[in-house]
N, C-alpha and C positions, 0 to 999 in steps of 0.2 A: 508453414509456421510463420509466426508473427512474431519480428523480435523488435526490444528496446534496448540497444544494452550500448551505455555509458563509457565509455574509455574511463578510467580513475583509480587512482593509489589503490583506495580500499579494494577495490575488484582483483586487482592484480595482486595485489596481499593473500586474498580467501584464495586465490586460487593455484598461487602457487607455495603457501606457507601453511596459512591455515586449517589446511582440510589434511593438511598431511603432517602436522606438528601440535596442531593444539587438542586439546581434552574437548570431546563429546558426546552428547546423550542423545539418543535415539528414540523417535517413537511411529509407530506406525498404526494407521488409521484405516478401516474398511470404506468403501466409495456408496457401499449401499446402505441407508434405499436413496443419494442423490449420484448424481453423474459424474465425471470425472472436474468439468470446469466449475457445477456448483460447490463441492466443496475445497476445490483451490481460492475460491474467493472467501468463504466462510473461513476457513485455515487461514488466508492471506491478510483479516480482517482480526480476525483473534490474536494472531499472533503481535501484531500490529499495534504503536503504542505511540505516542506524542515525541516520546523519546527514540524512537526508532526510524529508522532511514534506507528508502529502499535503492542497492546499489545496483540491482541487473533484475529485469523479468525477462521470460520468454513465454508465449503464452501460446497454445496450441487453437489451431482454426475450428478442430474437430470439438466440439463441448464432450463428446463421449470418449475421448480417447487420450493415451496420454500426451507427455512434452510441454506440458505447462511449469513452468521453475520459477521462482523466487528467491532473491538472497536480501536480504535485511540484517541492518548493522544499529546497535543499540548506542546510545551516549554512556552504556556503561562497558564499553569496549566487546559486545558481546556478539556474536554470528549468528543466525537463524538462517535454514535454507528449505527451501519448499517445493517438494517436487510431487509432480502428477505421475508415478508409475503407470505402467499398464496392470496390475493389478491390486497393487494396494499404494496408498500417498502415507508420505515421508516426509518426518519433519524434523533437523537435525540442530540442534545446536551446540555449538561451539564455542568452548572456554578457556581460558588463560589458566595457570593453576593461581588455586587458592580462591578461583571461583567455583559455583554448581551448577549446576542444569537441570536442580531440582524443579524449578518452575515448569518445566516441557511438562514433563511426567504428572506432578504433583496439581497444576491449575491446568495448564495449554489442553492436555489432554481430552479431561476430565470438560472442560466450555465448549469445543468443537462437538465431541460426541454429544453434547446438551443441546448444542445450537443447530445442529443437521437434524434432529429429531423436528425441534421446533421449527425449521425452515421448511421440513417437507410437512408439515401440515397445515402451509399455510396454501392460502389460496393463491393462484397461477399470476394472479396481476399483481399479490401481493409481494410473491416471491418476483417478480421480471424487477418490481421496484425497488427492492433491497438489493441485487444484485446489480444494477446499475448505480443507484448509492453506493455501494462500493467501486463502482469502477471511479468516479468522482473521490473517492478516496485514495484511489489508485495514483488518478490525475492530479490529485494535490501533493502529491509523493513525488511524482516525475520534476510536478515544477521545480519543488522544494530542491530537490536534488541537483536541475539547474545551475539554479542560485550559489548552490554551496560548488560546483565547479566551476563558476564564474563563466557561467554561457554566456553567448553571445545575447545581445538583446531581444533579435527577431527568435531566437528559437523562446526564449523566456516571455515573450507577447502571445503567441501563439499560446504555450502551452499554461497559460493566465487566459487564455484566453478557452481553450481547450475544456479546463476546467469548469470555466463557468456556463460552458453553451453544455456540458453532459449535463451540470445540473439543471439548467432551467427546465429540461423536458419531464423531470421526475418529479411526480405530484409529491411523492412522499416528502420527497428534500423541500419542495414552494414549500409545502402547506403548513412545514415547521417552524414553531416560535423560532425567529431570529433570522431566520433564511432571508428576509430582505438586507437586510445587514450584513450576511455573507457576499449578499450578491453586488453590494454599493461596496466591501472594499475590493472584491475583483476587478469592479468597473473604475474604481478609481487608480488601483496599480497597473490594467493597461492602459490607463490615458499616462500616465506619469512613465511608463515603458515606451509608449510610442512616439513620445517626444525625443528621447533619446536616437543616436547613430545606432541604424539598424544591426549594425555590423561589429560594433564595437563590443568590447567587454561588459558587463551587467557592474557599474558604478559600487563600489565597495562601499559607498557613503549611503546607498540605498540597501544593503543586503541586511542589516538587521532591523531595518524598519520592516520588510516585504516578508523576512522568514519569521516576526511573529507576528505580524498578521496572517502568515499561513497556518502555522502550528497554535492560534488562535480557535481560526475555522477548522484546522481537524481537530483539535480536541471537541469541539461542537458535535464535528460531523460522528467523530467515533463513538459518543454517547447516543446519537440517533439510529446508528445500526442497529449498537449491541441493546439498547432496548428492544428493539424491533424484531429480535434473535432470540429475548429471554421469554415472551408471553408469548 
């Protein structure tokens, strides 16, 4: 297995509070006709929003098999978790009372089984390119996340850095209006990162200039998926 997974408040909150106190909604998803990792990224991508924040992955080496997880935290205090079972994938959200979890059911649902239909009919180069497009979604998530725990600098260069070398291989991300402009403020936040003490704390006087120029570029990035998922 391949893990990431973050030391942080909110992790330690879902995990020993949340999943066993608060209110939530259930839904579960068939893997066929795609594999176990393509639709953890599709899943991972839908559920996924400007407002949402990814606190732990674990992703599995096997694309066919399970152990791939997700936990995602919303700005509206809300839990999403996302697991690859070995025979059907899980997607659970969790709520405070006097919230719903209508949304799982009522949209969440209803877009992945939409968007897995249209993902396997696409063509093989087409589909390697959206699924790396999201990993680049993925990578903008990590940094983001970062930032908001105040990494150290050299892990925050890297993973600025991280991000922008997944996309440049991806024609579909080059070839989109704007993509040069994603790519000059990546290149401008690791010059302005590498100047800093590699070691040190990531400057709190730079964290809300860097996280909307992040959440800038994925709201970009998350409209060139989910187009790319709805035809």
């Amino acid at each position: 297995m391949c893990f990431l997974v973050m030391e942080n408040r909110l992790l330690d909150q879902f995990n020993n509070t949340i999943i066993t106190q608060w209110l939530s909604n259930e839904i579960s998803i068939e893997y066929k006709p795609l594999n176990h990792r393509e639709l953890f990224e599709i899943a991972y991508h839908t559920c996924n929003s400007v407002g949402m924040r990814n606190i732990f992955i674990k992703l599995s080496q096997d694309e066919d098999k399970a152990g791939s997880t997700a936990i995602l935290y919303s700005n509206t205090k809300k839990f999403i978790s996302i697991e690859a079972l070995d025979d059907v994938f899980k997607i659970t959200k969790y709520f405070d009372e006097g919230q719903t979890g209508d949304k799982l059911t009522d949209e969440i649902r209803s877009a992945i089984e939409t968007r897995k239909l249209v993902f396997f009919g696409k063509e093989k180069d087409l589909k390697a390119q959206i699924l790396k497009t999201i990993l680049v979604e993925r990578k903008l998530d990590e940094t983001a996340h970062l930032v908001m725990l105040k990494g150290i600098n050299r892990k925050i260069y890297f993973a600025i850095g991280d991000a922008r070398e997944s996309a440049a291989v991806v024609q579909m991300f080059m070839e989109a209006e704007g993509a040069s402009l994603v790519q000059l403020a990546l290149n401008k936040w690791m010059t302005i990162v590498q100047r800093l003490d590699q070691e040190k704390t990531f400057p709190d006087t730079h964290v809300p200039g860097l996280l909307k120029n992040l959440m800038q570029i994925k709201k970009w990035l998350l409209k060139l998926i989910s187009v790319s998922l709805e035809k």
